[in-house]
VMD Tcl script that draws the C-alpha trace (Angstrom):
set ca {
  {-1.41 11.57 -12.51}
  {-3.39 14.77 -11.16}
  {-7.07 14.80 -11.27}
  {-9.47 17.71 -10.36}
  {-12.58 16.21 -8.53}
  {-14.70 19.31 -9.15}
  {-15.38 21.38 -12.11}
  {-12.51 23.68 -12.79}
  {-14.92 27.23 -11.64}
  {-15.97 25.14 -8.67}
  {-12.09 23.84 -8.13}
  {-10.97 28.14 -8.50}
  {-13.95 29.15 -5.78}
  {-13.08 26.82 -3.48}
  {-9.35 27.02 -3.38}
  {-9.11 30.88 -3.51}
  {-10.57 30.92 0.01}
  {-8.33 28.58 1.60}
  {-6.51 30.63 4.54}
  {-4.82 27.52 6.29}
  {-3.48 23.98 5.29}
  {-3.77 21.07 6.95}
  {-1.57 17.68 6.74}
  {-1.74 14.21 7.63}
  {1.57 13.43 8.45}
  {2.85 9.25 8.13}
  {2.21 8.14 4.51}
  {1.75 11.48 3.28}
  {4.84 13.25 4.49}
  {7.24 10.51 4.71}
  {7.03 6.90 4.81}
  {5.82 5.20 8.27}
  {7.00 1.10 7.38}
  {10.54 1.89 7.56}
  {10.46 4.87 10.94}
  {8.30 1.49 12.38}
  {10.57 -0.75 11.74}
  {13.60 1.05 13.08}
  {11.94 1.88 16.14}
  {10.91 -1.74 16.47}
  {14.62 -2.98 15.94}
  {16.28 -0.60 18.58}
  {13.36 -1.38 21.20}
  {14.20 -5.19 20.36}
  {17.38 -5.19 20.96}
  {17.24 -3.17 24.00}
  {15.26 -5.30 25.37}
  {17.22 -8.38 24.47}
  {20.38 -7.02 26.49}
  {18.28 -5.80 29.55}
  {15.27 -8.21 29.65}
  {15.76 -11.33 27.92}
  {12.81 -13.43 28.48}
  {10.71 -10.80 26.84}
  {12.80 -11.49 23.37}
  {13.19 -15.55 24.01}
  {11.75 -16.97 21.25}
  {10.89 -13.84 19.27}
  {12.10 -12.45 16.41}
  {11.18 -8.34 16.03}
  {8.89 -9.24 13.24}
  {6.83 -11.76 15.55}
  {7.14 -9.10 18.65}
  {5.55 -6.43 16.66}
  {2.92 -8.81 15.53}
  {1.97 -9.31 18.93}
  {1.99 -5.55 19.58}
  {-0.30 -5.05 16.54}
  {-2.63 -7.70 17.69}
  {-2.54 -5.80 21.19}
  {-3.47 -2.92 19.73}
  {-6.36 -4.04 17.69}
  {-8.00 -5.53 21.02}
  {-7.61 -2.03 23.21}
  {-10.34 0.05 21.54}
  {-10.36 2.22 24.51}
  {-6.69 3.28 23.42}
  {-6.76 3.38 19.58}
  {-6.96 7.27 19.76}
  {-3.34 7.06 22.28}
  {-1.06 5.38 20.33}
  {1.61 6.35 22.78}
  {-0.36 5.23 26.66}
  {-1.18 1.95 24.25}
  {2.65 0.72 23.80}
  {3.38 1.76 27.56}
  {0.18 -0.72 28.22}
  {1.88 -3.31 25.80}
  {5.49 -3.21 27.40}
  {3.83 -3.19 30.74}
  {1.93 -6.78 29.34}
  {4.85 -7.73 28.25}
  {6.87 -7.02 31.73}
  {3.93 -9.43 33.32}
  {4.33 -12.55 31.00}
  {7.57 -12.52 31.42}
  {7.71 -11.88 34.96}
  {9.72 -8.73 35.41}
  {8.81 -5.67 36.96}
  {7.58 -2.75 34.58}
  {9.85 -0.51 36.16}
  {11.62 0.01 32.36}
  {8.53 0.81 30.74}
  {9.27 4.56 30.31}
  {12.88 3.99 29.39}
  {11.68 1.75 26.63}
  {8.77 3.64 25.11}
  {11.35 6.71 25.25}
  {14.11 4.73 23.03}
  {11.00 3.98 20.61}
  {9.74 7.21 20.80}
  {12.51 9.07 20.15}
  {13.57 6.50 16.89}
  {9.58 7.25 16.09}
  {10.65 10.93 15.25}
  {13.45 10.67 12.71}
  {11.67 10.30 9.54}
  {12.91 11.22 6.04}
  {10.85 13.17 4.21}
  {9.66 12.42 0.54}
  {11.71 13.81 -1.99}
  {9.38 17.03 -2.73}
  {7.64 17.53 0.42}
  {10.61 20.29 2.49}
  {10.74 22.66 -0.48}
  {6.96 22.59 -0.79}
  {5.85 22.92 2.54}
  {8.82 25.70 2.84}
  {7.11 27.79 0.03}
  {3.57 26.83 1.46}
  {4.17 28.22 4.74}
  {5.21 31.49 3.27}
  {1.55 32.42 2.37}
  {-0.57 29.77 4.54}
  {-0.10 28.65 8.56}
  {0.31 24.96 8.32}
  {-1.24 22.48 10.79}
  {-0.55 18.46 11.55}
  {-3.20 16.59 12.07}
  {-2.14 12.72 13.09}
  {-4.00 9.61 14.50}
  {-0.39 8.71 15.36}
  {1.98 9.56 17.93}
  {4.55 11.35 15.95}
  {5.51 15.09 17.02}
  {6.19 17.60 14.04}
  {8.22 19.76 16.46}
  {10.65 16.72 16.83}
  {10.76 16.28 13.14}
  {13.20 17.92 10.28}
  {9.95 19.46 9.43}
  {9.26 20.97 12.74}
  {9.90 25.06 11.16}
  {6.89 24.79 8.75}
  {4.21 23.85 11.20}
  {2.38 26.69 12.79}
  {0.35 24.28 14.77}
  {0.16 20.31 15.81}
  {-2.92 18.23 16.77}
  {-2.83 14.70 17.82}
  {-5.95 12.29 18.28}
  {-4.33 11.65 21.79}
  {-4.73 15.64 22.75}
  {-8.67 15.48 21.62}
  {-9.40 11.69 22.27}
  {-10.24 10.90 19.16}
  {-8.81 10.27 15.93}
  {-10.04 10.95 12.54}
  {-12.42 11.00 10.94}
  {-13.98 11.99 13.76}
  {-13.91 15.62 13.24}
  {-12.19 16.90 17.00}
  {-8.58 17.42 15.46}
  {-10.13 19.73 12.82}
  {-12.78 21.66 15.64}
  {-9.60 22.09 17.69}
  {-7.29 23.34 14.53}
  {-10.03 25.33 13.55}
  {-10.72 27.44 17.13}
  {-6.85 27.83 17.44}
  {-6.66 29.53 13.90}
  {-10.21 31.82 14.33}
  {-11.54 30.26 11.08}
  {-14.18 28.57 9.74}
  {-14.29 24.30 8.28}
  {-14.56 26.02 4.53}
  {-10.99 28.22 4.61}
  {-9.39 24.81 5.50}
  {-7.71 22.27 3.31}
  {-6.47 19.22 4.39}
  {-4.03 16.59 2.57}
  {-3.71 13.00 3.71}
  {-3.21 9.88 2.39}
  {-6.46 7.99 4.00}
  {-9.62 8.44 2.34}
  {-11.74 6.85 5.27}
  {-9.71 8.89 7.81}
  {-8.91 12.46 5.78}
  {-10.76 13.43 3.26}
  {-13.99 11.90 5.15}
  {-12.93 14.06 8.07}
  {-12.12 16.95 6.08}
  {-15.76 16.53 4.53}
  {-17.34 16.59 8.36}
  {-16.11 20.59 9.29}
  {-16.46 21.15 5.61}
  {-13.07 21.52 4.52}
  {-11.27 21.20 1.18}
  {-10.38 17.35 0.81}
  {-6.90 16.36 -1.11}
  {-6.32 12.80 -1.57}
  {-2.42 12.48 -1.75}
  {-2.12 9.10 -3.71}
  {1.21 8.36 -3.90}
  {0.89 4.51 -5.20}
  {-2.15 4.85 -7.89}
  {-4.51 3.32 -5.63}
  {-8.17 3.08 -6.76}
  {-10.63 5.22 -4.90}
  {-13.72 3.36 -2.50}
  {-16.33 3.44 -4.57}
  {-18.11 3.76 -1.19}
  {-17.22 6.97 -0.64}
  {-17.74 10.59 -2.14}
  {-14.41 11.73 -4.16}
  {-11.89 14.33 -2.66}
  {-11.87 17.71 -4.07}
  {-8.70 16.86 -5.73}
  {-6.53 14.08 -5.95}
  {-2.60 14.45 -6.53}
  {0.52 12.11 -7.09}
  {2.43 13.74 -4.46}
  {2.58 17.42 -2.94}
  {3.73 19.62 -5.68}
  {0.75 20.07 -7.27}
  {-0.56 21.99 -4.11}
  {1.05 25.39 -4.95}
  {-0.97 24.71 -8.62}
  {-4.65 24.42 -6.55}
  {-3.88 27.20 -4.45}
  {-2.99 29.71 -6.85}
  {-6.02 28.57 -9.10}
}
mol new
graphics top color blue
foreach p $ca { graphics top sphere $p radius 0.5 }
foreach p [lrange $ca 0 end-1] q [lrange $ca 1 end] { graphics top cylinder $p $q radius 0.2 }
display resetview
């Protein structure tokens, strides 16, 4: 299902002066539960062979329900995803009582099984015909890397919440985008699967909002709607050309 937020005049206005595009990246380009779940599996085991008592009495579902809960109690961090799972090997190095000399050997063996992602069906040739006409930016509250990606050729620009110390909604990742291209919040639009993170961002520099709903989730009634809201990104070349 597609559905216009605005009036269709209103829809044509905005979208004809749109001179970048902006995307969330995990859950809107490509599934995050199974890239997490790799990564957690190859980190697991390599610790296993190397540092046992870390593992003992762990499967890699409990292990990355400790992480989570780690994460969730390091506010000061939420905006570094990668400095918080050095901080959470390093805890675990303590409790178990090795040294955290591995710690960058292990969050690089994540890290690097954090990259390979697959795509949704759709989203290479669109973002391929995209970039033809508009410079393309990532905007993540995660750690992935576009330039590390399959996708990495589209992107004319990456932003992390770790590079502006803040993740979105908070509006930094969007300022910084924003300077880099010389444009103003309005010839932005930004797609992303989070309403409370992207489209209420978007809304802060006054960008175009797109709510990517891939699962027919029901919009927060708490919030104000997106400018658009589509099934999954082919639609986009539709909006742009009015």
């Amino acid at each position: 299902m597609q559905t216009s937020m605005k009036t269709s005049q209103e829809a044509l206005r905005s979208t004809q002066r749109i001179k970048a595009i902006s995307f969330d990246l995990d859950d809107t380009l490509w599934a995050i539960g199974p890239v997490i779940g790799r990564a957690n599996r190859l980190l697991y085991d390599w610790l296993g062979a190397r540092y046992p008592r870390i593992t003992q009495g762990h499967t890699v579902d409990s292990l990355h329900a400790q992480c989570l809960a780690f994460f969730h109690a390091r506010d000061d961090l939420q905006h570094d995803l990668s400095s918080m799972r050095r901080a959470f090997l390093r805890t675990l190095a303590a409790r178990a009582q090795y040294a955290d000399d591995f710690v960058e050997e292990a969050f690089a063996l994540f890290y690097r099984a954090r990259q390979e992602v697959e795509p949704y069906p759709e989203v290479d040739a669109v973002l391929t015909a995209l970039a033809r006409t508009h410079p393309l930016v990532a905007l993540t509250n995660g750690n992935a890397d576009i330039r590390q990606t399959p996708l990495a050729r589209h992107f004319h620009l990456a932003v992390s919440s770790a590079d502006v110390g803040a993740g979105k909604p908070d509006p930094a990742m969007f300022h910084r985008a924003l300077a880099h291209l010389g444009l103003p919040g309005e010839a932005l639009l930004h797609v992303g699967d989070r309403p409370d993170h992207d489209i209420v961002g978007a809304r802060r520099v006054g960008a175009g909002a797109v709510w990517l709903n891939r699962h027919a989730a029901v919009w927060p009634d708490e919030l104000p709607p997106p400018d658009h809201e589509i099934p999954d990104l082919r639609p986009l070349a539709g909006l742009l050309a009015g």
